[in-house]
C-alpha positions, 0 to 999 in steps of 0.5 A: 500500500501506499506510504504516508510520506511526511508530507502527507502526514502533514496533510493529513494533520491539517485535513482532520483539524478543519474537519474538527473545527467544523464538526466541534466548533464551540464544544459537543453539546450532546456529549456533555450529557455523558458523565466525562469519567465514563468509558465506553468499547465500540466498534466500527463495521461496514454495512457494504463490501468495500476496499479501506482507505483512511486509517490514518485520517481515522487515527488522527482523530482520535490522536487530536481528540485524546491520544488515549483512546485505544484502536485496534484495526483489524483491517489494513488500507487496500483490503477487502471487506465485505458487509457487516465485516468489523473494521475496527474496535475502540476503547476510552474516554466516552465522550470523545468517542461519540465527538469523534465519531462522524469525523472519523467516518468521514474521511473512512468511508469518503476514501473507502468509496474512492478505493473502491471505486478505483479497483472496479475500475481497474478490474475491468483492465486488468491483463493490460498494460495501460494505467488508470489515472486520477485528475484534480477533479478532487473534493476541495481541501482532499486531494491528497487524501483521495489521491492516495486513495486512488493508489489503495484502490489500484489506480495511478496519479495523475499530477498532484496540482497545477504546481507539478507538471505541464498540461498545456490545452487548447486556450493555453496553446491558442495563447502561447501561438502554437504548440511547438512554441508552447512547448519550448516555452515549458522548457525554458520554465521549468526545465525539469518538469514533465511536459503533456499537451493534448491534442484534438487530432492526428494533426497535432499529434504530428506536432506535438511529436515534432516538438517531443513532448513527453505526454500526449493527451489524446482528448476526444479521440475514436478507437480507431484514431488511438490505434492510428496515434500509437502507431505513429507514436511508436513508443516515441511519448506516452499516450493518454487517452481522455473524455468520454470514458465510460465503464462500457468503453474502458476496456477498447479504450485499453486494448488500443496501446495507449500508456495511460486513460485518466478518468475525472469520475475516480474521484469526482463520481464517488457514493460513500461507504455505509459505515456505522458505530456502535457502543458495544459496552460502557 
């Protein structure tokens, strides 16, 4: 599975103290009504199969919340799960399990939903050689949560933000005057930096190869004309097909030889998890 790198670990930090600050604001109220030296056990299950993402974001709540609190897991990120299956166990302090329970929820069966959704996807290609790749169509403030997500669940990344790698479109190209000029102008940017640019016909395929890109986005293009591209091509950029990918369409979409097909509903098109806690005892 994926690592927590220090850098997400700060995402995740901050990712769980605005959804604490929201959730909490001036204090749980309801809690309040528990007396605060009760302990509580509970566990968590899930009501539907799924592939775990979150533990860290889970974690982190309680981490925030009252580091005592004790969490025993019984599944790891990537696994599968199937319905009524016990996710997890908690023991502390009982108001702070029931304040940090919708948080802690969330983020398990948000990312869940992702990872899930994210393998469906990557079985229906499986025995190819393409990569399914994410897009920034992300929920706000979860990007790299969902993004590593979309690795639980078998898939790839895309860039991270628009700070990362080039993607150079049709208005970035009409206002750089061409592609050959736009693509000289990102290596005189930023060097280093990978460089993709779609492409909207076999035309600009042509030119863009002249040009060496590293990536091609082949946007809207017909089986046939992605077949044509990667014979073109003949392994000279990576290929990336684009738009209009479906469930039903993936599979050709694949067997044409493209390199990558990125796909904006891995992230965007998610149903939550049906996770429920109970108190077990107090």
């Amino acid at each position: 599975m994926p690592a927590i790198t220090p850098t997400l670990y700060t995402d995740i930090q901050r990712q769980v103290q605005a959804a604490l600050v929201e959730d909490i604001g001036s204090g749980d109220i309801t809690a309040a009504l528990i007396p605060d030296t009760r302990s509580a056990h509970a566990q968590v299950i899930t009501r539907e199969y799924a592939i775990i993402s979150g533990r860290a974001w889970v974690d982190e709540v309680f981490q925030q919340l009252n580091p005592e609190v004790k969490i025993n897991w019984y599944v790891a990120d990537g696994d599968e799960v199937e319905a009524n299956q016990v996710l997890f166990t908690l023991e502390g302090h009982a108001r702070t399990l029931l304040t940090g329970e919708r948080c802690a929820l969330n983020f398990l069966q948000t990312l869940s939903a992702t990872a899930t959704r994210c393998r469906h996807y990557a079985n229906l290609v499986a025995g190819t050689s393409v990569r399914l790749l994410d897009t920034r169509k992300t929920l706000p403030g979860l990007r790299s949560a969902q993004k590593y997500a979309v690795l639980c669940g078998g898939c790839y990344n895309h860039r991270m933000g628009l700070y990362d790698a080039f993607l150079i479109k049709e208005n970035h190209i009409a206002a750089c005057g061409g592609i050959h000029a736009a693509i000289e102008q990102a290596r005189h940017l930023a060097p280093s930096a990978p460089v993709e640019i779609e492409v909207e016909d076999l035309s600009e395929l042509e030119q863009a190869l002249q040009a060496e890109a590293d990536i091609i986005m082949l946007d809207d293009f017909t089986l046939e004309m992605m077949r044509h591209a990667v014979t073109l091509n003949a392994g000279r950029a990576k290929l990336e097909a684009s738009g209009g990918v479906t469930e039903a369409t993936l599979r050709a979409i694949a067997e044409t030889g493209v390199d990558y097909i990125s796909i904006g509903s891995l992230t965007k098109h998610v149903k939550a998890i049906d996770l429920s806690m109970r108190i077990t005892s107090v």
